[in-house]
Backbone as CSV, one residue per row, in Angstrom:
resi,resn,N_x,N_y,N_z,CA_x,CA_y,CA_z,C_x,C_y,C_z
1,UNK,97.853,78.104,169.789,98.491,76.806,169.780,97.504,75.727,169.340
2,UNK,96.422,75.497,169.680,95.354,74.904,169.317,94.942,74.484,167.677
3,UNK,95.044,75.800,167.302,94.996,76.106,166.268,95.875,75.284,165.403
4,UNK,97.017,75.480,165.859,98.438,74.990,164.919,98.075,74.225,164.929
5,UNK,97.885,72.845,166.227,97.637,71.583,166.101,96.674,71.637,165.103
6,UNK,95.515,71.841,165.324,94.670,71.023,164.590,94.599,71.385,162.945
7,UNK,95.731,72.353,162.388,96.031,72.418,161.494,96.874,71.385,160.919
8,UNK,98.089,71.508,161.727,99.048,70.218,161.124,98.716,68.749,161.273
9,UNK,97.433,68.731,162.695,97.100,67.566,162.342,96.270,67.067,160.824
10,UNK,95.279,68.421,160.633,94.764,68.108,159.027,95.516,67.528,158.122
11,UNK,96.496,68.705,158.063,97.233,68.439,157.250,97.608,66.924,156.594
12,UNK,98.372,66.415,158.218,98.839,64.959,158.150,97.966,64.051,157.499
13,UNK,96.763,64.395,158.308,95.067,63.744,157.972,95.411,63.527,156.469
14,UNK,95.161,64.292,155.792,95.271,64.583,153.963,96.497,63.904,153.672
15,UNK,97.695,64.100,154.368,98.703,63.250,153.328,98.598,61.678,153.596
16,UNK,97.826,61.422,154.366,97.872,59.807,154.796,96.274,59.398,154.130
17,UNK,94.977,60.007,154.133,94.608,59.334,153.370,94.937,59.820,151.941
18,UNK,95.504,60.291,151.353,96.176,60.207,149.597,97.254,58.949,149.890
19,UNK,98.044,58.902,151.004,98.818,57.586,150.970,98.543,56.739,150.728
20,UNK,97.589,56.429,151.871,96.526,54.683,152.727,95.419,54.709,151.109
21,UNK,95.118,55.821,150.613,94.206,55.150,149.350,95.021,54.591,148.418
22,UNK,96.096,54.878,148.021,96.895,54.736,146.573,97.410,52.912,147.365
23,UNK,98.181,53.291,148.514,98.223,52.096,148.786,97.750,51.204,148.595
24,UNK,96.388,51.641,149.803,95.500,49.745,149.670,94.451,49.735,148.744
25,UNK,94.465,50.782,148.003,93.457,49.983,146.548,94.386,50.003,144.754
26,UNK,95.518,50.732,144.862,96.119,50.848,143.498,97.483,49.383,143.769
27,UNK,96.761,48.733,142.680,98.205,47.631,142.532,99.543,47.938,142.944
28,UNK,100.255,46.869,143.384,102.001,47.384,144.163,102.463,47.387,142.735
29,UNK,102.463,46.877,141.456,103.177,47.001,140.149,102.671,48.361,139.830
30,UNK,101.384,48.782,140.025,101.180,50.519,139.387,101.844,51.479,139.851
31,UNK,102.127,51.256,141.383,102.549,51.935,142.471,104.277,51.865,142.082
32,UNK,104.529,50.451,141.667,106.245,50.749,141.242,106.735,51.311,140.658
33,UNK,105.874,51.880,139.352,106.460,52.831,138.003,106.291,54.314,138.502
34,UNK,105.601,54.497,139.599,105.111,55.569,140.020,106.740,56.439,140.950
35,UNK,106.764,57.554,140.579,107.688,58.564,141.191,107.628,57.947,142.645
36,UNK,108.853,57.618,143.541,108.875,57.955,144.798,107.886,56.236,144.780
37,UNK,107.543,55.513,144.338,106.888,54.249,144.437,107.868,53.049,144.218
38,UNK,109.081,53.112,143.641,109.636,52.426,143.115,110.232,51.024,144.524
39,UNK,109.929,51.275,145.692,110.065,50.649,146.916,108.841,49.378,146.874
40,UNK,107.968,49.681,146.215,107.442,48.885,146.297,107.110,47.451,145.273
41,UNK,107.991,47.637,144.808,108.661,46.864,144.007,109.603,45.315,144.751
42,UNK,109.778,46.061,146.240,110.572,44.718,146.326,109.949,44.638,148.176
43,UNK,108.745,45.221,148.082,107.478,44.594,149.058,106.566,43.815,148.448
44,UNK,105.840,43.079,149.566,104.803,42.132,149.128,103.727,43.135,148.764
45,UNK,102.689,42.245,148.365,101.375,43.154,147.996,100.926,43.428,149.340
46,UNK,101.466,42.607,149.881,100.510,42.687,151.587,100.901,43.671,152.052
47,UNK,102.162,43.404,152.198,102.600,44.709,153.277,102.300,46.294,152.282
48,UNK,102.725,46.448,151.293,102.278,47.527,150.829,100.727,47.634,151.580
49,UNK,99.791,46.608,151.368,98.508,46.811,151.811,97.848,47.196,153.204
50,UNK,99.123,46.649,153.703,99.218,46.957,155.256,99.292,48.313,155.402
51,UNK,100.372,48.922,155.065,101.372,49.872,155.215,99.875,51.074,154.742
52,UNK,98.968,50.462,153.709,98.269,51.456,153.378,96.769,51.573,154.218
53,UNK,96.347,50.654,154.478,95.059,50.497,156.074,95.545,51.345,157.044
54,UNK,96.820,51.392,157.846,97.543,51.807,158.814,97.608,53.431,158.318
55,UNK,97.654,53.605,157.220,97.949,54.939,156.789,96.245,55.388,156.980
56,UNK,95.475,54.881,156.448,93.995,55.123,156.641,93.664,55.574,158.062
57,UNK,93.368,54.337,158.901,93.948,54.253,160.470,94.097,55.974,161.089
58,UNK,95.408,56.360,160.609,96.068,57.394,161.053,95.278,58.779,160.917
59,UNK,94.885,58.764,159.542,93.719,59.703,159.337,93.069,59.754,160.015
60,UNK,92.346,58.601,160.437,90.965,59.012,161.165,91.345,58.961,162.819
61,UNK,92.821,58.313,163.262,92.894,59.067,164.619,93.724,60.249,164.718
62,UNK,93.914,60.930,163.705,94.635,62.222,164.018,93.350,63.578,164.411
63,UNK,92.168,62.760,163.845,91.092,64.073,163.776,89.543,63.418,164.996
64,UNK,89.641,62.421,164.482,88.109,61.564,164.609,88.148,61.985,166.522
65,UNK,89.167,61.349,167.150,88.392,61.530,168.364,89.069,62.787,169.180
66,UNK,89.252,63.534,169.086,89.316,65.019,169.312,87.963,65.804,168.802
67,UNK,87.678,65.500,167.866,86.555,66.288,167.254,85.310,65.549,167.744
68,UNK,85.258,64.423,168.032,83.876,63.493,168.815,84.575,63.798,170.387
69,UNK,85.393,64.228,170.602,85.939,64.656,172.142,86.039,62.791,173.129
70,UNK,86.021,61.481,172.220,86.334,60.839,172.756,87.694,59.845,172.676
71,UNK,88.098,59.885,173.812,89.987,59.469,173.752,90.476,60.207,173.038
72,UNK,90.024,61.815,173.524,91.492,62.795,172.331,92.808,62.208,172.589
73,UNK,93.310,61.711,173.699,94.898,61.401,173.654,95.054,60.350,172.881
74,UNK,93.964,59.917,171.934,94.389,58.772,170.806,94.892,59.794,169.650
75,UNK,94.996,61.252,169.443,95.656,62.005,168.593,96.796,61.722,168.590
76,UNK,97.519,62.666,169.801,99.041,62.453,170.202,99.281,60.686,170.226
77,UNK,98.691,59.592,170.143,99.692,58.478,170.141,99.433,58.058,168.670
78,UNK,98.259,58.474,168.059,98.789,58.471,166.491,99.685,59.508,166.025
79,UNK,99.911,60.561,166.333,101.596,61.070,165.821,102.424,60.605,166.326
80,UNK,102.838,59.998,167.493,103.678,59.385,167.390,103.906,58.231,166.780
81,UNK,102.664,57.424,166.487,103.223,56.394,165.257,103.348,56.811,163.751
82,UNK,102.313,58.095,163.701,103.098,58.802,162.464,104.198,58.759,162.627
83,UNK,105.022,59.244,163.460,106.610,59.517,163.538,107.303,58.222,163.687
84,UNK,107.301,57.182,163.785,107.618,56.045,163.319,107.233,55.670,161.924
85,UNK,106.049,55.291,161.687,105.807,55.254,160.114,106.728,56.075,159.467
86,UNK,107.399,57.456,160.140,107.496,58.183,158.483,109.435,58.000,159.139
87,UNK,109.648,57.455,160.184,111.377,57.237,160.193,111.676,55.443,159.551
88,UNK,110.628,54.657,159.233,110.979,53.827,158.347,110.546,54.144,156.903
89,UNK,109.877,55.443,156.715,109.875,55.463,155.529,111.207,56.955,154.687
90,UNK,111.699,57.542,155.750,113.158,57.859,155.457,114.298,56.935,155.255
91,UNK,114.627,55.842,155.915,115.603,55.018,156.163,115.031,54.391,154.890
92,UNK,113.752,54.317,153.891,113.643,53.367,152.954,113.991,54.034,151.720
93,UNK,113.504,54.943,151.878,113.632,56.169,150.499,115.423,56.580,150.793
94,UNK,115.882,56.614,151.799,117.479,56.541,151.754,118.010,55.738,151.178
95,UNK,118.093,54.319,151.527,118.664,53.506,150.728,118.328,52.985,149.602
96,UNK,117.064,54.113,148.924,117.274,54.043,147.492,118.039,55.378,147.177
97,UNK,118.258,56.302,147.438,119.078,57.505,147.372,117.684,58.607,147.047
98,UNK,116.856,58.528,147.065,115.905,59.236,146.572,115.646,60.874,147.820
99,UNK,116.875,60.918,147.802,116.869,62.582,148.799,115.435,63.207,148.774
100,UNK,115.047,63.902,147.855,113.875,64.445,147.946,112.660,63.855,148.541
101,UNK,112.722,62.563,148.543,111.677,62.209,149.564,111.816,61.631,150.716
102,UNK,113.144,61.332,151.230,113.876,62.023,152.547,113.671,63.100,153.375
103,UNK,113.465,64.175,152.416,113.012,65.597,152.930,111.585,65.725,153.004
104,UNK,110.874,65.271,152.297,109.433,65.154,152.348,109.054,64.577,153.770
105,UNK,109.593,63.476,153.759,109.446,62.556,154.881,110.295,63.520,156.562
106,UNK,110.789,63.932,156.234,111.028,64.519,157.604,110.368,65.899,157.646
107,UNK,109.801,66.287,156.491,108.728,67.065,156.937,107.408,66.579,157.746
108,UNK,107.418,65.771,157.290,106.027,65.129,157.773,106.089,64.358,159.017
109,UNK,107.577,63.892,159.393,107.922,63.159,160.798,107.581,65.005,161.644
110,UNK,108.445,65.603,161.256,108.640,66.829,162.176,107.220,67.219,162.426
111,UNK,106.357,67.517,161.593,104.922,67.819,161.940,104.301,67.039,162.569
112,UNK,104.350,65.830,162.471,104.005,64.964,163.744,104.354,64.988,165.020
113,UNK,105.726,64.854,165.198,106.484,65.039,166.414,105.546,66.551,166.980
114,UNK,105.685,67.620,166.234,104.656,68.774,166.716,103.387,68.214,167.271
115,UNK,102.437,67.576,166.588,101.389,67.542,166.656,101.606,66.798,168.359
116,UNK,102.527,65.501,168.482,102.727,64.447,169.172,103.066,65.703,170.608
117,UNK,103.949,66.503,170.257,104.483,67.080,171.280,103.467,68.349,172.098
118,UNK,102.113,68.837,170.846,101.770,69.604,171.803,100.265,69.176,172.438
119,UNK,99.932,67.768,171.574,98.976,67.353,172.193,99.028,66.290,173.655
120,UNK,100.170,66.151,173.806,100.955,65.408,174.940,100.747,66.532,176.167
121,UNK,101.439,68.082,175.812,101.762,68.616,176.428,101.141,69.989,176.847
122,UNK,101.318,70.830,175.996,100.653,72.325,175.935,99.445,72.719,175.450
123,UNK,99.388,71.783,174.289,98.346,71.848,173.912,97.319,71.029,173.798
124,UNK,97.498,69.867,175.182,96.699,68.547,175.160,95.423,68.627,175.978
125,UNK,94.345,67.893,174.963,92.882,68.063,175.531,92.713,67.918,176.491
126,UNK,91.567,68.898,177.590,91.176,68.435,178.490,89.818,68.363,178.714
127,UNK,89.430,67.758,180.042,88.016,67.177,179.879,87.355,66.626,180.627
């Protein structure tokens, strides 16, 4: 079980900083022509910029203090804001109709919710 976690937490790790970088350093107009970017088109630069620090953020508490063994339960409450981050970013990619990254996105909520659920529970650090 251990294992799993700290797999899917990688995982997450990797898709959020490829997010949080494209975000907060590639222009919101580069980012609009871009597949699956086209949302950001009718955000500010900020909040895109936001949206992409926070994604950074997430990276480094899905791994950083489990692996320094300090405040591991800051893992499990960054998946659960993964799992917020990624149910406003279904409801956004919905109401552009863009299904496929609907599904992306609840892949990546669901692996959180995992991560959220077994570092909470079964599989949460002790110490």
């Amino acid at each position: 079980m251990n294992l799993a976690l700290w797999i899917a937490a990688g995982l997450l790790a990797v898709v959020a900083v490829s997010g949080g970088i494209s975000k907060t350093f590639v222009a919101r107009e580069k980012l609009a022509v871009l597949r699956g970017g086209g949302w950001t088109a009718d955000a500010s630069a900020g909040f895109v910029r936001t949206l992409g620090v926070l994604e950074l953020l997430a990276a480094v508490g899905l791994i950083v203090p489990a692996a320094l063994g300090i405040a591991p339960v800051l893992v499990a409450v960054t998946a659960v804001c993964w799992v917020l981050l990624m149910v406003g970013a279904v409801i956004t990619h919905g109401r552009r109709g863009e299904a496929a990254f609907v599904v992306l996105n609840l892949i990546y909520l669901a692996v959180a919710a995992f991560v959220a659920w077994g570092r909470f529970g079964p599989g949460a650090f002790t110490g």
